[in-house]
PAMAR-784838 format. One record per atom (N, C-alpha, C): x, y, z. Coordinates in steps of 0.001 Angstrom, whole numbers, padded with zeros to 6 digits, always signed. Each point is the difference from the previous one (the first is absolute). Layout:
XYZ
...
//
This chain:
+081875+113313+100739
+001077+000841+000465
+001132-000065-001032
+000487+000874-000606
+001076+000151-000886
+001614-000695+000921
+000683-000161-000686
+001192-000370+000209
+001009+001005+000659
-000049+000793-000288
+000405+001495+000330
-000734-000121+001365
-000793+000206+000176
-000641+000293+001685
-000107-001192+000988
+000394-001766-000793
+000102-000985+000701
+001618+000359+000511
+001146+000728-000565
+001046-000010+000482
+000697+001581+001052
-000709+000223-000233
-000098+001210+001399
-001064-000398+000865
-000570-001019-000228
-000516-000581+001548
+000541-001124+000211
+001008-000631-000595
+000544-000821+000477
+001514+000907+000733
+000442+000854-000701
+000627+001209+000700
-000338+000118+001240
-001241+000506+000312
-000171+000877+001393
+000186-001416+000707
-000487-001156+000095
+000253-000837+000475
+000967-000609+000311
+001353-000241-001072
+000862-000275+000504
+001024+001000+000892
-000724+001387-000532
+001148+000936+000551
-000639-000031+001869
-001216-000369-000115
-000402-000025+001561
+000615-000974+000306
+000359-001203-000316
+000476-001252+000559
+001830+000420+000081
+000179+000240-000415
+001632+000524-000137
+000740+001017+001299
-001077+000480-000438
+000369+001226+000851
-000526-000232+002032
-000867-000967-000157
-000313-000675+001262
+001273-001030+000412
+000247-000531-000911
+001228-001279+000228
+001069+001075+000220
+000082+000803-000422
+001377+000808+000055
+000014+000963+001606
-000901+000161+000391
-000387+000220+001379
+000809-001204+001152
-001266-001344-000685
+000445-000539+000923
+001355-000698+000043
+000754-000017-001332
+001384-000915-000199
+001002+001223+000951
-000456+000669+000165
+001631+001137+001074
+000073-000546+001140
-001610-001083+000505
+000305-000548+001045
+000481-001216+000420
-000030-000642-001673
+000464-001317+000476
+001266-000671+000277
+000251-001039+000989
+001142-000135+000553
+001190-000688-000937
-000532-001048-000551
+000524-001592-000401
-000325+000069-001327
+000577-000216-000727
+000682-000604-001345
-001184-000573-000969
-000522-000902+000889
-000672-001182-000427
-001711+000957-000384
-000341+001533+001180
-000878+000493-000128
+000042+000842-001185
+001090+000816-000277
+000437+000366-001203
-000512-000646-000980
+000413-001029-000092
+000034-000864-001499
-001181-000379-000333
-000693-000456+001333
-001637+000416+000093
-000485+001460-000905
+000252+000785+000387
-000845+000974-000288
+000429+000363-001961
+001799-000427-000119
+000631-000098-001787
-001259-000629-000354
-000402-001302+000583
-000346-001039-001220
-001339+000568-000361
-000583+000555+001101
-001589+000758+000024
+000264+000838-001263
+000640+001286+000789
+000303+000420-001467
-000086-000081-001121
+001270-000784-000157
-000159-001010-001192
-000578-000540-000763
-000946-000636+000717
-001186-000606-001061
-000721+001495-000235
-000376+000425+000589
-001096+001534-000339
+000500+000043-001251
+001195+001151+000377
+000856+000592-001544
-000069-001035-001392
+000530-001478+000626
-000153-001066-001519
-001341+000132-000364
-000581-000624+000722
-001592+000138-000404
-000882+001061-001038
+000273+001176+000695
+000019+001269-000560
+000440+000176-001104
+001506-000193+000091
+000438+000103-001672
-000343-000511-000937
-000346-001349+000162
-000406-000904-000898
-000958+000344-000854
-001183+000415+001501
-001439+000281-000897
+000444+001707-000687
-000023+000809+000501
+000366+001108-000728
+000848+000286-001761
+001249-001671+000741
+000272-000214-001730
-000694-000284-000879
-000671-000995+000520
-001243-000670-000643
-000873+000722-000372
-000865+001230+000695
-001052+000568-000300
+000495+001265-000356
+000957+000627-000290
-000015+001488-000050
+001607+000006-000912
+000693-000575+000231
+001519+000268-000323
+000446-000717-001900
-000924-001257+000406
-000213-000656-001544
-000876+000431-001015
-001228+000565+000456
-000307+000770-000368
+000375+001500-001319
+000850+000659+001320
+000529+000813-000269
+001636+000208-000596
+000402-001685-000196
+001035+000180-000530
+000671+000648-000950
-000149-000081-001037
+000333+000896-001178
+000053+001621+000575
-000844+000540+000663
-000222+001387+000757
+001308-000018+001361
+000452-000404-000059
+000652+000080+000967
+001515-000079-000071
+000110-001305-000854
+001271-000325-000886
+000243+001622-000640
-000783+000939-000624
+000002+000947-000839
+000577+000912+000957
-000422+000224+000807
+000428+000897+001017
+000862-000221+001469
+000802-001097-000597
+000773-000740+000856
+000036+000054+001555
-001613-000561+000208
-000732-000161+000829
+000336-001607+001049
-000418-000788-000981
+000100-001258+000211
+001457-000853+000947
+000941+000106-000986
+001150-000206+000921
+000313+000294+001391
-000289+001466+000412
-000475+000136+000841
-000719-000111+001003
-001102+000011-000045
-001005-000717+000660
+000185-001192+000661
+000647-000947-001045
+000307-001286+000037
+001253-000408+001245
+001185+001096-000444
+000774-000018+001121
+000066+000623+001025
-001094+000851+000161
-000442+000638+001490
-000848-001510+000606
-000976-000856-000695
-000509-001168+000834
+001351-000685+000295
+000752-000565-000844
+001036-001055+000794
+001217+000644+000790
+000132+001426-000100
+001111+000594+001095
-000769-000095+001528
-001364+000340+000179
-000992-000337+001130
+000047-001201+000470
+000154-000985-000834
-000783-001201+000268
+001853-000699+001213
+000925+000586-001309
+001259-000780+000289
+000526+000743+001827
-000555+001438+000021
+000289+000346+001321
-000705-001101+001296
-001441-000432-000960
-000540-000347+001244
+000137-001837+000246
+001008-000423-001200
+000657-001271+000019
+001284-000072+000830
+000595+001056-000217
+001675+000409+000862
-000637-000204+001651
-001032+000570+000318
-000516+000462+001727
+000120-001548+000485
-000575-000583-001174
-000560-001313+000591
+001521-001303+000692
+001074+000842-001437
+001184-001599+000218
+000585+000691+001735
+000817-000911+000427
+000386+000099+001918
+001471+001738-000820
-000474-000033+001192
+000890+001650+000516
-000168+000443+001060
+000728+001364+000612
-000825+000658+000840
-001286+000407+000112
-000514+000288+001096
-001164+000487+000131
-000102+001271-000831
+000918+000867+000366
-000263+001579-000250
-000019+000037-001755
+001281-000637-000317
-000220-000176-001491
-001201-000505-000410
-000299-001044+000150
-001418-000911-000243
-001464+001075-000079
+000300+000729+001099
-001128+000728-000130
-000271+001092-000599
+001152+000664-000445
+000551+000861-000644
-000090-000189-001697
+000043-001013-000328
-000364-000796-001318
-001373-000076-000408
-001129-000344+001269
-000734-000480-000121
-001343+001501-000060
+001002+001086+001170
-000843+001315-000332
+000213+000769-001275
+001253-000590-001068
+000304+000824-001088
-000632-000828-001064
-000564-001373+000256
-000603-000264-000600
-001146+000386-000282
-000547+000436+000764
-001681+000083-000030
-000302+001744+000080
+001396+001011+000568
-000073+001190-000739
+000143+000030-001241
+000388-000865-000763
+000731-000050-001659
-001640-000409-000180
-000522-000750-000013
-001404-000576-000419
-001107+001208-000017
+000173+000543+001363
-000715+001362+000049
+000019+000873-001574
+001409+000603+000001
+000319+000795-000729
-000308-000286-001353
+000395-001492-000150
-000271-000647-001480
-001584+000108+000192
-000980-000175+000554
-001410+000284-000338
-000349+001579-000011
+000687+000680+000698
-000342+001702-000589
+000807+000446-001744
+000837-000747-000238
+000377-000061-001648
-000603-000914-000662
-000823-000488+000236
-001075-001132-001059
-001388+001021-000249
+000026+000431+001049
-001334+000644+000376
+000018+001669-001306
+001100+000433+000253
+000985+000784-000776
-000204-000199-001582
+000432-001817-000076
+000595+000430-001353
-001196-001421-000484
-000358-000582+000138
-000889-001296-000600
-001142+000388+000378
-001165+000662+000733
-001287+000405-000225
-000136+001052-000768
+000850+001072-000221
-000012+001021-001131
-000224-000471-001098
+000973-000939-000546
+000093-000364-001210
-000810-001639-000334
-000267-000078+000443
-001803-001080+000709
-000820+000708-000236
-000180+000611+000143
-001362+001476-000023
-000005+000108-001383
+000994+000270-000283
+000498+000377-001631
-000140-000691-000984
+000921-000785+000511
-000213-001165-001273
-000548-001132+000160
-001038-000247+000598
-000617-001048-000217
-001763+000234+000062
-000476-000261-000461
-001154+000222-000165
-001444-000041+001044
-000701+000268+000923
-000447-000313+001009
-000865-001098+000213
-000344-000365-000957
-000588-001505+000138
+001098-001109+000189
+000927-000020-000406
+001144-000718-000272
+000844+000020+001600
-000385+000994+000805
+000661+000733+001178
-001108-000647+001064
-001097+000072-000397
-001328-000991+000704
+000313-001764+000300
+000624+000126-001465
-000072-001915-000408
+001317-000848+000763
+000730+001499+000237
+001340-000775+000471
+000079+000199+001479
-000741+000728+000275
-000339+000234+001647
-000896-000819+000789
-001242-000291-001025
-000642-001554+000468
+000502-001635+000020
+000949+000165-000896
+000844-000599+000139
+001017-000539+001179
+000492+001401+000070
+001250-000104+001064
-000807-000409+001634
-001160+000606+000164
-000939-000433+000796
-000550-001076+000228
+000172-000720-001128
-000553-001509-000086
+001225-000760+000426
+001307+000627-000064
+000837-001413+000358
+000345-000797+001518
//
């Protein structure tokens, strides 16, 4: 499986998990369930980023840097990550949850602009064996 198609199925997946938590977080009462559902989050998105940096973003550095891609990217993961760190410290409820649904709409959105702008130029510039090697990879970890 190429790298490119390991990260739009890690996409549909997280966007199913997101978008289920985001269902159920309108119902939750307490603070403590909130921060529950940030830290879930949380790890997903870190996780995610990591390997994606790892398998697709380092990669493609130089390609991206060029088309001032990268920076970006980079601060769409930690503006996500930091919403869904804010949900977690004590506050109100309404705020808390409110943090915690703009977190994981921001995550959304940031995977329909990856999808956008890093499998195009994946496709492109990198060679398809090379797109194989880093996808068995990312699969192996």
């Amino acid at each position: 499986m190429k790298a490119t198609e390991v990260l739009v199925s890690q996409h549909v997946f997280l966007n199913t998990m997101l978008e289920e938590m985001g269902r159920a977080a309108r119902t939750l009462e307490t603070l403590a369930e909130i921060a529950s559902f940030a830290r879930l989050a949380e790890t997903l998105a870190r996780d995610h980023g990591r390997a994606e940096e790892s398998f697709l973003f380092a990669p493609l550095d130089n390609v991206l840097v060029e088309k001032g891609q990268l920076s970006q990217l980079c601060f769409d993961h930690r503006e996500s990550v930091g919403f869904l760190r804010q949900a977690q410290e004590p506050r109100q409820v309404e705020e808390a949850r409110g943090l915690l649904l703009a977190g994981m709409a921001r995550l959304r959105e940031h995977f329909r602009d990856e999808e956008g702008v890093v499998i195009p130029l994946a496709e492109e510039s990198l060679p398809p064996q090379l797109l194989e090697k880093l996808g068995d990879a990312w699969m192996g970890r």
